[in-house]
N, C-alpha and C positions, 0 to 999 in steps of 0.2 A: 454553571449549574444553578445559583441562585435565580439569574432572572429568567431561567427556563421555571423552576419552580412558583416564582413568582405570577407569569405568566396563567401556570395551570391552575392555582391560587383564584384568581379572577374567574375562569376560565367553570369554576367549584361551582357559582354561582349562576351560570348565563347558560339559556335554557337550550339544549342545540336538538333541533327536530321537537321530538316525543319524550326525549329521555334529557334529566334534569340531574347534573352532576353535581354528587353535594360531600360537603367534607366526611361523611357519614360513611361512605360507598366502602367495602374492603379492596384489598387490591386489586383482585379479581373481577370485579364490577365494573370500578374503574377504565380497566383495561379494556374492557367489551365494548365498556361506556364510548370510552377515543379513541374508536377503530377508523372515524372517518379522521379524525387529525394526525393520528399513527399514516392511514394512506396518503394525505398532503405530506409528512416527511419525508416519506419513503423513496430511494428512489426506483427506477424501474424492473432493477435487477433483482428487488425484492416484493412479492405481494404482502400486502394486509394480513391476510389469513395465515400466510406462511410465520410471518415475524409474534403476532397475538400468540400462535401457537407456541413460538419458544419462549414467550415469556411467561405464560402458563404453566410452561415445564417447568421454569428456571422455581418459578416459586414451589411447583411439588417436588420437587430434588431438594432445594436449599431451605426447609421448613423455616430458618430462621429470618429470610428475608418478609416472611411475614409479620414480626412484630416491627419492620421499618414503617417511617410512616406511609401513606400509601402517596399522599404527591410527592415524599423524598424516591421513593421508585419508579415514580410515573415521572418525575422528572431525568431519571438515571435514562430512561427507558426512549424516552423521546431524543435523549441527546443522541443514541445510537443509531435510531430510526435518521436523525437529521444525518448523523457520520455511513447513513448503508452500513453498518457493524451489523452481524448477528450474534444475539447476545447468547453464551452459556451454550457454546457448542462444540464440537471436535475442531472446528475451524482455529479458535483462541482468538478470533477477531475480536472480542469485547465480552468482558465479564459482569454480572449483576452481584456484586456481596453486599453482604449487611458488613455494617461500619463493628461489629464484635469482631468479626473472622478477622478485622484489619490488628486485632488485639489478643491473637491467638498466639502462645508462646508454641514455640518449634524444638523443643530441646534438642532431639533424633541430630535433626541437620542443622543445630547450632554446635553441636560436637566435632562436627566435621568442618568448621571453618577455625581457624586458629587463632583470630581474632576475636569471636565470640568469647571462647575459651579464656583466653587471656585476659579482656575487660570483664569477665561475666557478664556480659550482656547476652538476651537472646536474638537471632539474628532479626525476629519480626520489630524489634526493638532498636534497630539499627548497628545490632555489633558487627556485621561483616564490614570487611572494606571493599569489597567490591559486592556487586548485586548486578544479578540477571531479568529478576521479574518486573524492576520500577524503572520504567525508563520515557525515549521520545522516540517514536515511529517516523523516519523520511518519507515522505512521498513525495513521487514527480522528479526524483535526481536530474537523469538526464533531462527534463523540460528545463529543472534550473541553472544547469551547466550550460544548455544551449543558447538559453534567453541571455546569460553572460556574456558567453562568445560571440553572438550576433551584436551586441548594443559595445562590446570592446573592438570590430572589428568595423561597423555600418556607421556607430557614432563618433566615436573618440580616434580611431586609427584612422582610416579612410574618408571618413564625414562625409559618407554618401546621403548619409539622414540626421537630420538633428532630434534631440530629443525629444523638441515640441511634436514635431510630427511624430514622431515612432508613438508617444504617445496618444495622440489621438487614433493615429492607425488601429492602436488595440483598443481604444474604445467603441473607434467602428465596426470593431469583429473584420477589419480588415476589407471593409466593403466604400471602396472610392479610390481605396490605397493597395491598389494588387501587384503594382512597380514595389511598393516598399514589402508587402508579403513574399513576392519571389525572391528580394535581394536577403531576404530574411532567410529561407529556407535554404540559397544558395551557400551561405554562410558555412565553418566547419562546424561538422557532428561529433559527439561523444562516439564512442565505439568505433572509431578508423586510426586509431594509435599518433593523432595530430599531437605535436608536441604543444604546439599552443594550448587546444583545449585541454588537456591533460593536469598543465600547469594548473590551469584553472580549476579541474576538478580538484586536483591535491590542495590546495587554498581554500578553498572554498568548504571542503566538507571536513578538513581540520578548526578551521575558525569554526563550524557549527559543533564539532566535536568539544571542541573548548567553550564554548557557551552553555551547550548543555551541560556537562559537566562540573558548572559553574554550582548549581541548584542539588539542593539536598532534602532526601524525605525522611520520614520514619527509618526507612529502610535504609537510607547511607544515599550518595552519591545516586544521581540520576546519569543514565548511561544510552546511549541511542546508536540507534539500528534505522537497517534500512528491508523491513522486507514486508510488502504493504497487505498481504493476504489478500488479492483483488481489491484494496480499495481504493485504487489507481482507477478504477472506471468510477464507480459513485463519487469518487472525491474532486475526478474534474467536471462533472456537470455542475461542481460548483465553481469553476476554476473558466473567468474569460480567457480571451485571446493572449498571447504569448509572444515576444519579442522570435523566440525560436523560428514561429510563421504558426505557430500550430493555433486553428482555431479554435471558439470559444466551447467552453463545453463539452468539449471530447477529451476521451480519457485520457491520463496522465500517463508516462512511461512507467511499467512496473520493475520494483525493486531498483538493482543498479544496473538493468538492463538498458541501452540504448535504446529510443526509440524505433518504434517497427519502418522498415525500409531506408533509416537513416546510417546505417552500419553497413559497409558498402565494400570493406576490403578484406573481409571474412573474418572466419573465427581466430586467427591468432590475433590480428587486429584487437576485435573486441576484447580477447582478455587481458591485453597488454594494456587499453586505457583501464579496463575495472582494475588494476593494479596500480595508477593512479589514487585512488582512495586507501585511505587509512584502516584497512580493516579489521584492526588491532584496536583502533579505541571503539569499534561500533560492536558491543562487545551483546548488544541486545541481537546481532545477527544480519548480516547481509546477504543477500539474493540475484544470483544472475539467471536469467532463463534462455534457452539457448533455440533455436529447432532446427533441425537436421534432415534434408533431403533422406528418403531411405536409402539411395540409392551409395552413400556415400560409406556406408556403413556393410555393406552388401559383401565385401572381396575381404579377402585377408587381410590387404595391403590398406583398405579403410578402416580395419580394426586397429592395426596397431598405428594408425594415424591417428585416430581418437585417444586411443593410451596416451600418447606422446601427450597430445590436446591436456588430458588431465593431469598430466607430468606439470606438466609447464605449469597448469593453474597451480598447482601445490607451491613449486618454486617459487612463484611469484605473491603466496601468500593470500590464493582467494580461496573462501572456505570450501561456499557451497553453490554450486550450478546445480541446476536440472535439467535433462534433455529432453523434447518431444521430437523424436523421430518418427514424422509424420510428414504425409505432403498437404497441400493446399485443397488441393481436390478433393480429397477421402473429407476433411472437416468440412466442407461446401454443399458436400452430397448427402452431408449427415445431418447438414441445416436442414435439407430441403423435404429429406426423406428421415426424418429421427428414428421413425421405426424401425427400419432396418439398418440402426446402427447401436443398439439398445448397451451393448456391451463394448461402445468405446471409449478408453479410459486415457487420460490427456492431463500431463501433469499442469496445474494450474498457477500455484504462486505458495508454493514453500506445500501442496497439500495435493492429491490425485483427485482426479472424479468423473465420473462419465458426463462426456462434451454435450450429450442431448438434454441431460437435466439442469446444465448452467442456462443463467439469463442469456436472452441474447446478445448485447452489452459486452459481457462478457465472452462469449463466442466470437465477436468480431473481431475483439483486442487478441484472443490467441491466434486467429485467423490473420492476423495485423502485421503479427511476429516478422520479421526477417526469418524468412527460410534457406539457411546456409544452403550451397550445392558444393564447394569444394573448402578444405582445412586452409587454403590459402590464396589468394586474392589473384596469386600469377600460373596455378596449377591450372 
């Protein structure tokens, strides 16, 4: 945050077109002022006008975010534009407070933790011992389970590649190296119940569970989740090439879903590896997305298959899936013709919305999804 402040700091002074940005400006001026550096942030999935707009709001809702200084906001504000967050909306992708609200006692809901109670502390004060709202968001699971298991399996096990090359391969964006891309992609995938990769995920998101956990705020103990509210598409156009095979720049796997078309032995499959992860310490919330042929779901006999389906998640201790029973085509035809599809609604990543008013970006990743056709891989 500082050296983005810093940055706008300089920034006060230096005269961009016709309009001359000076520490004088209120928030609000400000903001209008850096629509064109607000656009170089932003990524595609988000317009200029669209973002100006909610941060406009944000200050006429939160009256108190006005007496922040106006580069401590315009700095808040740019870091979200750079993360694709949109700030202060139904979504919870990213919020704007003034640094008071961070100092606002809770009595109400410090009564209800036992902790508070017993230390008198208030919970904004840090008395709970556990805490849901201060935590660290995963993105890209599966790209980083996969980038594991290719570079345990290509380098170290088999030594089809050494590390020198795998790493230039992703510096190339995998262009000279399309022998080391395929044996990459050949590699196993998260979401087909491999016991190897499995191993891996259970290791790997325990050790980042205990790291983060390591760190403490105001609030008590910092806690992490995996559920990325689409920022799995804006987050990999900053994200190059990938040991996985995946190239540079396209979007991450969302939540603890498997990557789209890499989940290959159906849905029990997949929720036997998300079972793999510790779901218990990511206590900020995990996310599978699922999508479902309709056809599957049609007959009695595919109803109480999906029961069973979410039987099993329960046993197995995964919290929260969502389904899109939809096919591939009906989403294609709604790219192509949006008007005539004004009222279709497509669960997206922990949140609904209708599929013609998302970015496109984002239409293609849900379009991307693996589309189950049977509960099981030999049916």
């Amino acid at each position: 945050m500082a050296g983005v402040k810093e940055e706008l700091a300089k920034k006060a002074e230096i005269t961009k077109g016709e309009t001359k940005l000076t520490k004088s400006m209120s928030i609000a001026e400000l903001i209008k002022a850096m629509e064109p550096e607000i656009r170089k942030a932003l990524p595609e999935v988000i317009t200029p006008e669209r973002f100006t707009r909610m941060a406009l709001s944000a200050l006429n809702t939160t009256p108190k975010l006005r007496e922040c200084t106006p580069m401590s906001f315009l700095a808040a504000l740019m870091n979200a534009a750079q993360l694709g967050l949109e700030p202060n909306t139904p979504l919870g992708q990213a919020y704007l407070i003034d640094d008071i609200c961070m100092d606002r006692i809770v009595p109400a809901l410090s009564l209800s933790f036992r902790e508070c109670v017993k230390n008198a502390k208030d919970y904004a004060w840090g008395g709970a011992k556990y805490n849901t709202g201060n935590g660290i968001i995963l993105i890209g699971v599966a790209d980083l389970i996969n980038s594991m298991e290719a570079i345990r399996d290509l380098v170290y096990d088999r030594k089809l590649v050494s590390m020198e090359d795998m790493v230039k391969a992703l510096d190339a964006d995998f262009e000279g190296y399309e022998e080391i891309q395929k044996l990459c992609k050949e590699s196993h995938k998260y979401g087909n119940d491999d016991d190897d990769v499995n191993d891996i995920t259970s290791h790997m998101l325990t050790f980042i569970a205990d790291e983060i956990e390591k760190y403490h705020s105001k609030f008590g103990q910092m806690t992490p989740g995996i559920l990325p509210v689409s920022g799995n598409t804006p987050f990999g156009q900053d994200v190059g090439a990938l040991p996985s095979g995946r190239k540079a720049w396209m979007p991450l796997a969302d939540g603890i879903s498997p990557n789209g078309g890499t989940d290959v032995e159906g849905p029990a499959a997949v929720i036997k590896s998300v079972a793999s992860i510790p779901h218990s310490r990511y206590t900020q919330g995990t996310l599978l997305n699922m999508k479902l042929e309709p056809d599957m779901v049609k007959t009695e006999n595919g109803i109480r298959q999906l029961m069973a389906l979410l039987r099993s998640l329960c046993t197995l201790d995964v919290y929260h899936v969502q389904f899109n029973v939809i096919d591939k085509e009906t989403l294609l035809a709604a790219q192509k013709k949006p008007e005539n599809y004004k009222g279709l609604l497509v669960r997206v990543a922990g949140y609904t919305a209708y599929f013609t008013e998302l970015g496109r970006e984002v239409q293609d990743e849900i379009i991307a999804r693996t589309a189950q056709s049977n509960f099981c891989s030999t049916c």
